[in-house]
C-alpha positions in Angstrom: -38.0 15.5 -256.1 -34.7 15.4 -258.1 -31.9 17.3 -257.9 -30.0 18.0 -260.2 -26.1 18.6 -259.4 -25.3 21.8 -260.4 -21.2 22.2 -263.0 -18.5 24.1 -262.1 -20.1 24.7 -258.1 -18.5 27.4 -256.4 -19.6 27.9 -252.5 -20.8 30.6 -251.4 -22.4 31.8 -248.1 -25.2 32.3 -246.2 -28.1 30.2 -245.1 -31.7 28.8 -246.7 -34.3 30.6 -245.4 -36.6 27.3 -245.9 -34.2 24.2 -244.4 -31.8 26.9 -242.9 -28.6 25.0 -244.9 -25.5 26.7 -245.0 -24.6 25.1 -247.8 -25.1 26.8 -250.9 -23.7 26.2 -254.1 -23.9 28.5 -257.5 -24.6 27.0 -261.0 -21.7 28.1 -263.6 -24.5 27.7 -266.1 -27.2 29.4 -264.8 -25.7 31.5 -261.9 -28.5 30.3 -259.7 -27.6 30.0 -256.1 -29.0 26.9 -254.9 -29.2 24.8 -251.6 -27.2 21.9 -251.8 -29.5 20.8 -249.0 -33.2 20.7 -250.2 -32.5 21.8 -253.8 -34.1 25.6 -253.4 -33.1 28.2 -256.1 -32.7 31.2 -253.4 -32.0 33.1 -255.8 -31.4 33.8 -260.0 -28.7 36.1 -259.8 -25.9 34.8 -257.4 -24.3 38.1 -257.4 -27.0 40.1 -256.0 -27.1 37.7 -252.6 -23.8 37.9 -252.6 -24.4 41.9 -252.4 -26.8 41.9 -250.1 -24.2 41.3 -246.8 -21.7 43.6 -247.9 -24.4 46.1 -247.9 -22.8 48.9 -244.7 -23.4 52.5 -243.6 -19.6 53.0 -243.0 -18.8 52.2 -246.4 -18.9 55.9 -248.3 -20.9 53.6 -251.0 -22.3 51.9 -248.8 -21.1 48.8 -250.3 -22.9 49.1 -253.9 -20.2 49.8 -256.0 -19.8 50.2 -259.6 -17.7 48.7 -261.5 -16.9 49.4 -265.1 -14.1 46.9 -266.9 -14.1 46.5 -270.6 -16.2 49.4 -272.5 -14.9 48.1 -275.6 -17.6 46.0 -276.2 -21.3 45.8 -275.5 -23.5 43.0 -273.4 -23.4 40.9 -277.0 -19.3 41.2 -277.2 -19.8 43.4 -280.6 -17.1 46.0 -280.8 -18.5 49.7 -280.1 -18.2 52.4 -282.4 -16.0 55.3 -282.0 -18.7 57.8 -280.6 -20.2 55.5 -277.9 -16.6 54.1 -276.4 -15.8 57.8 -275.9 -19.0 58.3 -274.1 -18.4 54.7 -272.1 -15.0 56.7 -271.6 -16.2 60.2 -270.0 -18.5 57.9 -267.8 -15.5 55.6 -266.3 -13.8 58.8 -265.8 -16.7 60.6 -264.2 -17.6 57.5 -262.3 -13.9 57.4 -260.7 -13.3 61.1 -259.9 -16.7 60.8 -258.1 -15.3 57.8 -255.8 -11.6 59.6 -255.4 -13.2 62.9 -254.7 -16.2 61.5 -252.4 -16.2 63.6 -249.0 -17.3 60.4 -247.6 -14.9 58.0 -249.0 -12.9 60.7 -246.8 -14.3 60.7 -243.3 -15.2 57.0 -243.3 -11.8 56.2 -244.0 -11.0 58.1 -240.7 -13.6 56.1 -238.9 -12.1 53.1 -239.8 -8.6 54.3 -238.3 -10.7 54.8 -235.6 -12.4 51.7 -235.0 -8.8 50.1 -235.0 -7.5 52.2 -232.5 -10.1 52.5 -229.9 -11.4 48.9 -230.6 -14.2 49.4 -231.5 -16.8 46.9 -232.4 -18.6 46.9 -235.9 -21.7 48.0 -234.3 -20.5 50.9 -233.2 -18.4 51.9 -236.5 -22.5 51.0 -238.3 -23.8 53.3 -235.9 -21.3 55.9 -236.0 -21.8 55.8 -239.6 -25.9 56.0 -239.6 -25.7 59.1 -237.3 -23.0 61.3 -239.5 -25.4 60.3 -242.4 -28.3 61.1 -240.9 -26.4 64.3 -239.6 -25.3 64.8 -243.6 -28.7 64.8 -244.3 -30.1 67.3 -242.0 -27.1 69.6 -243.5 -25.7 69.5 -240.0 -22.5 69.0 -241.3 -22.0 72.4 -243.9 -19.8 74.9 -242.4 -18.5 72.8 -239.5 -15.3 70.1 -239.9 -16.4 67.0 -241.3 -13.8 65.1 -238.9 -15.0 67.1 -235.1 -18.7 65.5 -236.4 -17.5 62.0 -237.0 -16.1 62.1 -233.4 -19.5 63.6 -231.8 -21.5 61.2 -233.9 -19.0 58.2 -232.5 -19.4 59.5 -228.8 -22.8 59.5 -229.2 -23.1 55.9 -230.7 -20.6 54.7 -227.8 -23.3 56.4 -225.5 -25.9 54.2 -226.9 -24.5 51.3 -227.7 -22.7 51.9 -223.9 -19.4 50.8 -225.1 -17.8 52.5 -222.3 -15.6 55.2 -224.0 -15.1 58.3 -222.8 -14.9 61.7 -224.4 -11.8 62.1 -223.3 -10.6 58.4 -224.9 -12.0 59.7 -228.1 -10.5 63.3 -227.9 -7.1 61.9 -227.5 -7.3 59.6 -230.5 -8.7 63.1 -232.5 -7.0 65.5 -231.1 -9.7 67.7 -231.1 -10.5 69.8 -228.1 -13.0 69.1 -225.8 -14.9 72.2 -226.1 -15.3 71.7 -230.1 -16.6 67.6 -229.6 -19.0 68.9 -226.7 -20.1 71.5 -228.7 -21.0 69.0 -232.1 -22.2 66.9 -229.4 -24.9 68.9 -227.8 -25.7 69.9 -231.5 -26.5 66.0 -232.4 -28.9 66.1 -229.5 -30.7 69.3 -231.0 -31.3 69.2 -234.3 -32.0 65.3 -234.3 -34.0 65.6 -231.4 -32.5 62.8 -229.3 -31.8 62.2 -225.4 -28.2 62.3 -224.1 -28.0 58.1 -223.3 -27.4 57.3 -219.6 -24.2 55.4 -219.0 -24.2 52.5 -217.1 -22.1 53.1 -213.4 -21.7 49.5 -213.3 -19.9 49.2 -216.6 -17.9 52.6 -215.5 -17.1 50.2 -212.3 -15.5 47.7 -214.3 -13.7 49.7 -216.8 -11.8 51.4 -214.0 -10.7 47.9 -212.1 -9.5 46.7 -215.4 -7.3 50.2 -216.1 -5.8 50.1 -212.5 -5.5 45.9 -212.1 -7.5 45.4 -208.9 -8.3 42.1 -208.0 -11.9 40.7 -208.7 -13.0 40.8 -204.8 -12.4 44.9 -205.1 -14.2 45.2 -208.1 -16.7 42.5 -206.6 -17.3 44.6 -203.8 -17.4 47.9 -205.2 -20.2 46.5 -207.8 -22.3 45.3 -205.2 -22.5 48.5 -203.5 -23.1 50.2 -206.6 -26.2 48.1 -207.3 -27.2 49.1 -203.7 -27.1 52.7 -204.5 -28.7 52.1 -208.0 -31.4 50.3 -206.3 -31.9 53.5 -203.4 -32.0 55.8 -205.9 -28.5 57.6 -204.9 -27.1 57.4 -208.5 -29.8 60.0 -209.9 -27.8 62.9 -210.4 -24.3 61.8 -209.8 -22.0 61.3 -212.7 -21.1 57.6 -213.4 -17.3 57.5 -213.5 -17.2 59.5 -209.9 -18.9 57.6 -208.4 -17.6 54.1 -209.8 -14.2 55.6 -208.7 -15.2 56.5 -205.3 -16.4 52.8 -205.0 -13.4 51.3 -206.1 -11.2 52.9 -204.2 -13.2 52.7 -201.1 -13.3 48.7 -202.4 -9.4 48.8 -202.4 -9.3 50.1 -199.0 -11.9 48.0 -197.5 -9.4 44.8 -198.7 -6.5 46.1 -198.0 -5.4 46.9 -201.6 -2.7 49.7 -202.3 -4.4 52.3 -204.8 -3.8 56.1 -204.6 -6.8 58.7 -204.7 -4.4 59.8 -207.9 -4.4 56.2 -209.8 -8.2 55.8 -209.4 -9.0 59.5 -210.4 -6.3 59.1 -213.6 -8.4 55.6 -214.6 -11.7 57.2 -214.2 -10.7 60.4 -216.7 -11.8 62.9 -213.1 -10.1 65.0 -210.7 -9.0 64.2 -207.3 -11.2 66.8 -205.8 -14.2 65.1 -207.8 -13.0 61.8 -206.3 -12.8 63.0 -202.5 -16.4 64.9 -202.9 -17.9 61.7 -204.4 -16.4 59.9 -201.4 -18.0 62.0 -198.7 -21.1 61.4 -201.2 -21.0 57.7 -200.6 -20.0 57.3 -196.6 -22.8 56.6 -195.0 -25.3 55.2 -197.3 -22.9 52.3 -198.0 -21.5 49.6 -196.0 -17.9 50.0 -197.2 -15.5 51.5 -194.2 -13.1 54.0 -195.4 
């Protein structure tokens, strides 16, 4: 087989779902998109694969845009008449009031904010997203701030996705109260009939070394016991960041590092008393010596 070199080349990416090349090259001529590799037309219209990975749930468009240049002339470069260039008119205006004055364009614009802040991953911003529009939907939204529902719907996708944020890492980013996100929350859960996701203990283990700088045999040590208690059946009930902190600072004392009951309960988002009754908790089904 020949094949022919295509003029004026542009690359582009993406792969070739028959030799799996990443090299693909569009023909100026033709605007095929074609591997450079074993010579396969992927596809006839360039432009459409080219859409197809820009294609996201956090984009208030969700990535398929319009775009509406030159409404002087038609497809055949003819000049329109009067009539149909002030209809082409009303349309570009209509089409840009609907973008400017999209509720979405609005909140998703916050969630981006977000995901820079908190760090998010895309993942979680794509989840975020799929959950508030699914929450759109169901009409979940009407009556109730658009904003306090993006944060439940990003709690819950950092629930899932068990990204380790906290309500209370997402409340100070919002400044929302904790009684209004808890309450969206718990609505979520209802009317989309899904289970509150589990967080991980060992991941709440880890985030709370990192925050308070103990060295890897601490957080080492407290993991290992965690798993212990995981494994026993001692974690049912318990909530995660308690008892992660009750193991890292029992792991701090065991080798001999300095960290206050204060430091560990300020890192873990809890109170001291929760810290000291998650410690009594622990003592005796572990073998870490206060």
């Amino acid at each position: 087989m020949v094949v022919l070199e295509p003029i004026g080349r542009t690359m582009k990416t993406g792969h070739c779902y028959v030799c799996h090349g990443t090299k693909l090259i569009t023909d100026s001529h033709s605007c095929e998109l074609i591997c450079a590799n074993c010579g396969l037309v992927i596809s006839d219209r360039a432009e459409d694969y080219e859409g197809t990975e820009n294609v996201s749930n956090s984009r208030y468009d969700m990535g398929l845009y319009t775009t509406m240049q030159d409404i002087t002339r038609d497809a055949n470069g003819h000049i329109l008449n009067i009539i149909t260039r002030s209809k082409m008119n009303r349309l570009k205006r209509l089409d840009t009031s609907t973008k400017n004055g999209s509720n979405l364009k609005d909140v998703f614009d916050h969630l981006d904010n977000l995901k820079h802040v908190l760090s998010l991953s895309d993942a979680v911003v794509e989840k975020t997203a799929y959950i508030y529009r699914k929450a759109r939907h169901r009409s979940l939204i009407r009556g109730r701030s658009r904003f306090s529902m993006l944060a439940a719907c990003l709690y819950l996708a950092c629930r899932e996705l068990q990204t380790g944020r906290t309500m209370k890492d997402i409340i100070q980013v919002t400044n929302l109260k904790k009684k209004d996100l808890s309450r969206d929350y718990r609505l979520l859960l209802f009317e989309l009939d899904l289970r509150s996701p589990v967080i991980d203990p060992l991941k709440c283990v880890a985030k709370i070394a990192n925050i308070t700088c103990v060295s890897e045999r601490s957080k080492r040590e407290a993991i290992d016991v965690m798993n212990n208690i995981i494994r026993l059946g001692m974690a049912t009930g318990k909530h995660p960041m308690g008892l992660a902190a009750s193991l890292v600072y029992l792991s701090c004392n065991k080798t001999g590092e300095s960290r206050t009951q204060a430091q560990i309960a300020e890192a873990a988002g809890i109170t001291e008393m929760t810290l000291r009754n998650r410690i009594k908790d622990i003592k005796g089904i572990s073998h870490i010596d206060s």
